[in-house]
C-alpha positions as CSV (number, residue, x, y, z in Angstrom):
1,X,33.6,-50.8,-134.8
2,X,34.2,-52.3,-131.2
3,X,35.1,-51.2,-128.0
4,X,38.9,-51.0,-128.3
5,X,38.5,-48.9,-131.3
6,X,36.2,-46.9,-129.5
7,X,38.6,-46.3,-126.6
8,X,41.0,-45.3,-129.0
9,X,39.3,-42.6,-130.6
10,X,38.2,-41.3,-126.7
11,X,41.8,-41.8,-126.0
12,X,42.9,-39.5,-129.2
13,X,40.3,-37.0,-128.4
14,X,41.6,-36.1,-124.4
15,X,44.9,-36.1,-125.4
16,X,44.6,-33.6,-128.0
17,X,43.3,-30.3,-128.5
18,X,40.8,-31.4,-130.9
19,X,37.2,-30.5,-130.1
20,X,35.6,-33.3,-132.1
21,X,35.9,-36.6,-134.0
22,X,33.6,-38.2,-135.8
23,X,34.3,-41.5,-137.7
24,X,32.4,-43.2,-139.8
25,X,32.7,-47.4,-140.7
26,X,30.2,-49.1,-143.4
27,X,27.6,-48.1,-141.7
28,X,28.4,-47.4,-138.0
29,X,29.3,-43.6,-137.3
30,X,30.4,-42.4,-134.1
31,X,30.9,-38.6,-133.3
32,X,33.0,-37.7,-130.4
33,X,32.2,-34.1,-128.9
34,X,34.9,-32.5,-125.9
35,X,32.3,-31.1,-123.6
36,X,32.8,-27.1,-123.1
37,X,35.4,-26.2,-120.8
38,X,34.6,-24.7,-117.9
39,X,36.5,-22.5,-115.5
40,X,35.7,-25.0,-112.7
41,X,39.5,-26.6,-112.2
42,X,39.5,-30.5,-112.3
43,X,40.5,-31.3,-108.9
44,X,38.4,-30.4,-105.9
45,X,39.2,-27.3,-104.9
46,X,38.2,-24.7,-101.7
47,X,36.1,-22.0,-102.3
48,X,33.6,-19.9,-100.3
49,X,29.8,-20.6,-101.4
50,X,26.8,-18.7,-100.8
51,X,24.0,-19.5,-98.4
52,X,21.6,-21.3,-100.6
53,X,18.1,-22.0,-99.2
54,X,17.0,-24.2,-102.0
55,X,19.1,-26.6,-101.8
56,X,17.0,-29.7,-100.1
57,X,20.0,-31.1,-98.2
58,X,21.8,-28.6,-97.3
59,X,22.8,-28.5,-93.4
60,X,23.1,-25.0,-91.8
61,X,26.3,-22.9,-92.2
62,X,29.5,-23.9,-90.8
63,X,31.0,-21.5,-88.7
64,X,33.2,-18.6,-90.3
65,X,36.0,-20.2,-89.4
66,X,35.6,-23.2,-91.0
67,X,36.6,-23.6,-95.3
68,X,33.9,-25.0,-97.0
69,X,35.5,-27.1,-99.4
70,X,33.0,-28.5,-102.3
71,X,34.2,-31.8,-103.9
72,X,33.5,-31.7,-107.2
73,X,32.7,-34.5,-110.2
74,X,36.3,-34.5,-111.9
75,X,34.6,-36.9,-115.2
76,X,31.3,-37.5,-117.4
77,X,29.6,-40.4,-115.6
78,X,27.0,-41.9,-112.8
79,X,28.4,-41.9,-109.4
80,X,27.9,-44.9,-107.3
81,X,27.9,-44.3,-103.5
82,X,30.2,-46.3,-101.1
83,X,28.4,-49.2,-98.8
84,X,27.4,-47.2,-96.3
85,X,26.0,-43.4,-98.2
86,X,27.4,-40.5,-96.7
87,X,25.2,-38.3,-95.1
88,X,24.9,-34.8,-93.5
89,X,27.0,-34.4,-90.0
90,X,29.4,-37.8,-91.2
91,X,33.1,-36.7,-90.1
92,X,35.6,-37.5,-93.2
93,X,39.2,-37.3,-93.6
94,X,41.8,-36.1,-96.2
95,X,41.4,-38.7,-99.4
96,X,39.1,-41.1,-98.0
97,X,37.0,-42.3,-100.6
98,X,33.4,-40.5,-100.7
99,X,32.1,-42.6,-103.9
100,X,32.6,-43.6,-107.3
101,X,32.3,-42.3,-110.6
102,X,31.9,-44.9,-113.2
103,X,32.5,-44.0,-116.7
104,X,33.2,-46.1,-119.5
105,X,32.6,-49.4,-117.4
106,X,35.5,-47.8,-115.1
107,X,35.3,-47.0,-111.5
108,X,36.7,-43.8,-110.5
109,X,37.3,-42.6,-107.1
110,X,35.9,-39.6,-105.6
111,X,38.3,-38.7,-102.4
112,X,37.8,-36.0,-100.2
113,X,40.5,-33.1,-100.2
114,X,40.4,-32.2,-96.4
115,X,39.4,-33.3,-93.3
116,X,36.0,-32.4,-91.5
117,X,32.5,-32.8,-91.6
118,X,30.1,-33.3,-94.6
119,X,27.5,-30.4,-95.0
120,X,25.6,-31.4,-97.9
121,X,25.2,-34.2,-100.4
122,X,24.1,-33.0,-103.3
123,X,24.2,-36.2,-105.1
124,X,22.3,-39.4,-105.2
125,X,23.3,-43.5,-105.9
126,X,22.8,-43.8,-109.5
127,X,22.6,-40.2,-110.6
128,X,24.6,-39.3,-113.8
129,X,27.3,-36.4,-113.3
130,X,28.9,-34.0,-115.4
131,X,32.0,-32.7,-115.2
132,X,32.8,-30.1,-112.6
133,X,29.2,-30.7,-110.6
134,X,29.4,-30.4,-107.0
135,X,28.6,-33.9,-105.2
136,X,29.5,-32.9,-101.4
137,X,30.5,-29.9,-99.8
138,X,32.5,-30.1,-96.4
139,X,33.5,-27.8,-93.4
140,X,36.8,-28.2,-93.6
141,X,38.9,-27.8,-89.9
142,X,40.3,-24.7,-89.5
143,X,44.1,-24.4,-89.0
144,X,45.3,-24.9,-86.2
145,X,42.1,-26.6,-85.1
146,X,42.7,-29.6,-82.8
147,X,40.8,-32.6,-83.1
């Protein structure tokens, strides 16, 4: 079995509603498994998150009137940060690119979905990610809110 065939059978498996392959060659067997979904959507998405005083690097609360807005892992894979790590208090804008996701010797970007200021990196250079895991949470600008 090589990599294109193996590709193929990944391919088969996302585009389908089938929740497992397995496929067996002489002696080679490879078993494909969809992970469980989840109710956390794909894309980053806005959502209001309680105060959590375990997390290590987590900055204080934004103000009310801020959206926190977590970006979330949208793949299976280790995330690679950019050249220069983000870290808490860095100011980001709408789809810059916060890191990388690489997954199947592909590089995925991360991008934020809104402009503002990072409030906690909850992910490290090298770590492996699973699908729907928060990496970053930002204080998104409030409406209205001049820069």
């Amino acid at each position: 079995m090589n990599y294109s065939q193996i590709e193929e059978f990944v391919t088969v498996l996302r585009d389908s509603k089938l929740a497992e392959i397995e496929v067996r060659q002489g002696d080679a067997a490879l078993r494909l498994r969809r992970a469980p979904r989840r109710s956390a959507p794909a894309r980053p998405v806005t959502t209001a998150v309680p105060e959590d005083t375990t997390a290590p690097t987590r900055a204080q609360e934004p103000p009310a009137t801020a959206p926190l807005v977590r970006v979330t892992a949208t793949l299976v894979g280790v995330f690679h940060c950019p050249r220069e790590p983000l870290t808490i208090g860095d100011r980001v804008t709408e789809q810059q690119v916060l890191g990388h996701i690489e997954s199947m010797r592909l590089m995925n970007e991360c991008f934020a979905p809104a402009t503002g200021t990072i409030t906690a990196v909850l992910v490290e250079d090298g770590q492996p990610v699973e699908y729907g895991q928060t990496l970053f949470e930002i204080a998104g600008e409030a409406k209205g809110a001049e820069s």
